[in-house]
N, C-alpha and C positions, 0 to 999 in steps of 0.2 A: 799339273796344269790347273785342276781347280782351286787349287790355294793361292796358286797366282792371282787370278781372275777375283776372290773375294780381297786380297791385299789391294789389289786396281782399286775398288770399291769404293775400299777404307779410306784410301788415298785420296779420293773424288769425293765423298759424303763420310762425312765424321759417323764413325760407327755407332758412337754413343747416342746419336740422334733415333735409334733402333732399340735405345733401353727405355721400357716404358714403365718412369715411375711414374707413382700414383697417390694422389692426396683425397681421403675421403673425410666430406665436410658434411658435420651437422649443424644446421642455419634454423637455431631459433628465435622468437621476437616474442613479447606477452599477447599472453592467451587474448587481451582486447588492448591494444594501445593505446584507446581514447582515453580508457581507467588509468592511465599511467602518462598522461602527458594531460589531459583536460582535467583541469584544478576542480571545475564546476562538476563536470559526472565526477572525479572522482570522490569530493564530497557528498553528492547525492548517493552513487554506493555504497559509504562508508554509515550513511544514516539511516539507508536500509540495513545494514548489516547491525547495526547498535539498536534497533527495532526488534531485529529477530531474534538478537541475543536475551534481550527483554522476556520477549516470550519465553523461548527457551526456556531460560534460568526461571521463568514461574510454571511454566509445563512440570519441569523439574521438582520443584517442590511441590505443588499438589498433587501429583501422577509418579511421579518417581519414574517418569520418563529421562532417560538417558540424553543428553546433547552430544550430536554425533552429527551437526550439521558446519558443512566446512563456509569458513566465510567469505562472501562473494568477490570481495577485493581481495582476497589472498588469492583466490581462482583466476583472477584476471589479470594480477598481477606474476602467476606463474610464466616461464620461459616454454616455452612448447615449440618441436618443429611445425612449420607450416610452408603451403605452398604460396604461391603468388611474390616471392621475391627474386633474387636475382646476385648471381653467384659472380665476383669479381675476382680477379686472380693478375693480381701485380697491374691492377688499373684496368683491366680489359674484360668485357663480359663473357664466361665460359659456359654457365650453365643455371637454371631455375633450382629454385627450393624444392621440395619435396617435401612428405609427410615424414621419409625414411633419408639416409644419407647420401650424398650428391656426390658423386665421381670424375674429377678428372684429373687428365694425363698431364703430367708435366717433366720437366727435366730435374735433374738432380739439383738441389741449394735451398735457399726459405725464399720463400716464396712469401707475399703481402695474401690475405684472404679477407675480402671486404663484404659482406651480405649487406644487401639494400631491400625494404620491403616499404610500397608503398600506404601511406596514411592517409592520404585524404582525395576523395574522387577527381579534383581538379589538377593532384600533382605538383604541387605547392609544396609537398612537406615528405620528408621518407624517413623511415627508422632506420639507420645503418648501426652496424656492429663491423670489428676488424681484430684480427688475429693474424700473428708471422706463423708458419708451419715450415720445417726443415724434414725434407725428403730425401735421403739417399739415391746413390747411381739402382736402376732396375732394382727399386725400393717401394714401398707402399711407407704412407702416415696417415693419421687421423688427427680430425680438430675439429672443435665445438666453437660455434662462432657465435655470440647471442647478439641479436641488434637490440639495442636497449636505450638508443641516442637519438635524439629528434632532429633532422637538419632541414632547411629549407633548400627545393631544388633549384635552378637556375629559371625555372618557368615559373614557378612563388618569389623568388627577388626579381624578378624583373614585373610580377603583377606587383610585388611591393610598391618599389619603385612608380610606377606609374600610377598607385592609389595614394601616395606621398604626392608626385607631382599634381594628381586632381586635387590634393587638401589644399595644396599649396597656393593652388591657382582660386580656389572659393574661398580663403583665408585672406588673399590678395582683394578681388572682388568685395567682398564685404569693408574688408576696409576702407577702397574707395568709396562703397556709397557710403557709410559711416562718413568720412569726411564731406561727401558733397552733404550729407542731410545738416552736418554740423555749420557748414557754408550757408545753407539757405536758412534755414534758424536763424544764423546772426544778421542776415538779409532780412527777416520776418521782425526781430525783434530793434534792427536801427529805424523798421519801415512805422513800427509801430509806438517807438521812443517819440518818432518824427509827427507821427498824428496825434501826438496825447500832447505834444506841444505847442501843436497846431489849436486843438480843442482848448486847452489851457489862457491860450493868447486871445480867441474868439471870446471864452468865457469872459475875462476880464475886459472886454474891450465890448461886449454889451454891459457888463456890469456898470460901465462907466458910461456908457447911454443913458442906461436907464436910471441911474445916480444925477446925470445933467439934466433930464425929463421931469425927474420928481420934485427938481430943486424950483421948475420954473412957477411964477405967482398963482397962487390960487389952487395948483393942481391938489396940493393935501388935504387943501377945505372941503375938494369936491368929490376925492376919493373917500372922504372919510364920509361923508353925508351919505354918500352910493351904500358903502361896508353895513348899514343901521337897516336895509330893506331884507335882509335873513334871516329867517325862522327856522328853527328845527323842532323838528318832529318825533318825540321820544321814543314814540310807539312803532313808527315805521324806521327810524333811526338812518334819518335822511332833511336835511338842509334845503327849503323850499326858497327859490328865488322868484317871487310874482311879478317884478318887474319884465325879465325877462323869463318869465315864464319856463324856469328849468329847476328841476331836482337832482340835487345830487346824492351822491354817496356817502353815509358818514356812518362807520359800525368798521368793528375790529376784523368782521369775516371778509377779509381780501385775502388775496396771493405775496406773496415775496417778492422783492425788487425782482426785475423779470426784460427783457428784451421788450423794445416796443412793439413788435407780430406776437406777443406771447400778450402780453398791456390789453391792444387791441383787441385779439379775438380773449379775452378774460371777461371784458365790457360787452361784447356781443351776446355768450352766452348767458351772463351775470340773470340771476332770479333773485331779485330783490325787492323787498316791501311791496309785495305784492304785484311788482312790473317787472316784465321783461323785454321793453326795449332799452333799455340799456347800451351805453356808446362812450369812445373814449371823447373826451370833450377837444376844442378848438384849442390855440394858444392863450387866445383872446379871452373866451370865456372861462381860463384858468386862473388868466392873470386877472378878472373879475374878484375870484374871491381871496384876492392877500390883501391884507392887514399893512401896509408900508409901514406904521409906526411903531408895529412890534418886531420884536427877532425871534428864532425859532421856537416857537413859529412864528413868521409874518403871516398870517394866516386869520380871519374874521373869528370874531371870535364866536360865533353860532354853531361852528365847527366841534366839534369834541374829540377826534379822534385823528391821530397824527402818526406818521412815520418816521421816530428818531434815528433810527438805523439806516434810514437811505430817505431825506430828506427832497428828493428832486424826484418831480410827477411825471409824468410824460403825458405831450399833448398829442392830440390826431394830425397838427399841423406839420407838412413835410418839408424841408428846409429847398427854396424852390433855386440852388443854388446849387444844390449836393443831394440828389436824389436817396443817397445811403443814408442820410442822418434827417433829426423831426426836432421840431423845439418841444421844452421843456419849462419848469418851472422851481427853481429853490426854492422851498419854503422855509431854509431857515433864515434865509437875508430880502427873501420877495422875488430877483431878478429871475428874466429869462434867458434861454442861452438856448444852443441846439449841437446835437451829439449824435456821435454814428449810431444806428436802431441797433445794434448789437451788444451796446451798452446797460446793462441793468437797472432800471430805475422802480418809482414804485408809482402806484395809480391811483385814483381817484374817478369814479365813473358819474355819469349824468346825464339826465334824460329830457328830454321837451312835455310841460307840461297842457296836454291837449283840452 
């Protein structure tokens, strides 16, 4: 009767499912991972270890001191069991690492053994190692599994992924503005082809005023009679007009072609021959001292000192047309013209003589 009763058994649950073999796994990974997958420590390792070899081998010869020290990347790079990983068996997790070997039950055939230990606090990355092991019916085997393979987990490709798709999206970004900056650029520089044209067409179109002004009867005789009332002044190195009562500037120590707010306040602060009021002069009283019969300079000839490098003055007068721009004076042809105050030009300063 009882043999009966365990045949039923057999009959209803496969017997074999009652033999318990057994696969004991040793799951080791290096002594530090980072020394074996980070290129960076592992060269700083490698520089401490070629440091202390140094010593050493001079320990060594003056002391006759023995080296007997093991080297740190060899240490680090050894296989060691450890805990904290995670024991896989034909895909499915059975059981942790251990210091010693890890134990479990399985059925008789090979079995897949996969050990997984993690590398990096966020989970991003794990060392895995994998081994087949063939265990007999109500059999014991052993196997040494080493992880020594760096994989990325499915929570590190999918932050990949998403720190790809952020590159991608400020990689996009950037290029837009790149192109609109490139847009308004060519908007800045049609804008400013347009007013240099504008300035160019003005210029020649007083120059041709003032070309029909000079031509009419008399005006040469009377400018030239005017030009003969300037004296200069060696010692203060300034140009006295006693008609109208104004001294000008005439010496090498000025500033560089310059914006007319820069012109301006230069004439404000100006300490010259002994005076400091000092001021940028009028249109008028610029166009006082040219010379019409000469070319650069057209300029009186009382004057000594000229600007071949940026020939055009700037006056204090504002063009009452175009609040942005001031007239001006060529001195290498005489004419006046007027130009946006952002334009560089060069000065001449002068004061009212009290």
């Amino acid at each position: 009767m009882r043999k009966f009763i365990i045949l039923a058994v057999c009959a209803i649950t496969p017997c074999f499912l009652h033999a318990k073999s057994q696969i004991s796994i040793t799951a080791r990974t290096y002594l530090d991972p980072k020394i074996a997958f980070d290129e960076d420590a592992l060269k700083k390792t490698m520089g401490v270890d070629l440091s202390m070899a140094v010593l050493n081998n001079l320990s060594s010869l003056l002391f006759g001191v023995p080296d007997n020290t093991q080297s740190i990347t060899a240490a680090a790079l050894t296989m060691v069991p450890k805990k904290g990983g995670i024991i896989f068996v034909d895909g499915n997790p059975k059981a942790s690492t251990s210091r010693s070997d890890s134990h479990v039950i399985v059925s008789a055939g090979t079995h897949n053994i996969r050990v997984c230990y993690p590398y990096d606090d966020n989970g991003y990355y794990e060392v895995c190692g994998e081994e087949d092991a063939y265990v007999g019916h109500d059999a014991s085997a052993s196997v040494i599994v080493d992880a020594n393979k760096l994989y990325i987990t499915k929570k590190g490709q999918k932050a990949k992924e998403e720190a790809e798709a952020r590159e991608a999206e400020a990689r996009r970004q950037r290029e837009i503005r790149a192109a609109e900056e490139r847009r308004l650029e060519e908007i800045r520089r049609a804008e400013a082809q347009r007013l240099e044209g504008l300035r160019i067409a003005e210029e020649k179109r007083q120059r041709e005023l003032w070309e029909a002004k000079t031509k009419r009867e008399g005006v040469n005789q009377a400018f030239e009679s005017y030009q003969d009332k300037f004296v200069r002044d060696d010692n203060l190195d300034v140009v006295v007009d006693p008609q109208a009562n104004l001294m000008w500037q005439d010496s090498e120590a000025t500033i560089a072609p310059t914006t007319w707010g820069n012109t301006k306040k230069y004439c404000d602060d100006l300490q010259h021959g002994g005076f400091s009021d000092w001021r940028l002069p009028s249109i008028s009283e610029l166009s006082n001292i040219i010379d019409d019969d000469k070319f650069n300079p057209a300029l009186n000839n009382a004057f000594r000192y000229f600007s071949k490098n940026n020939t055009w003055y700037w006056s204090a007068t504002t063009n009452s047309k175009n609040s942005s721009s001031a007239w001006y004076v060529n001195f290498q042809d005489g004419g006046t013209y007027w130009g946006d105050m952002t334009s560089e030009n060069s000065v001449r300063c002068v004061r009212n003589i009290k």
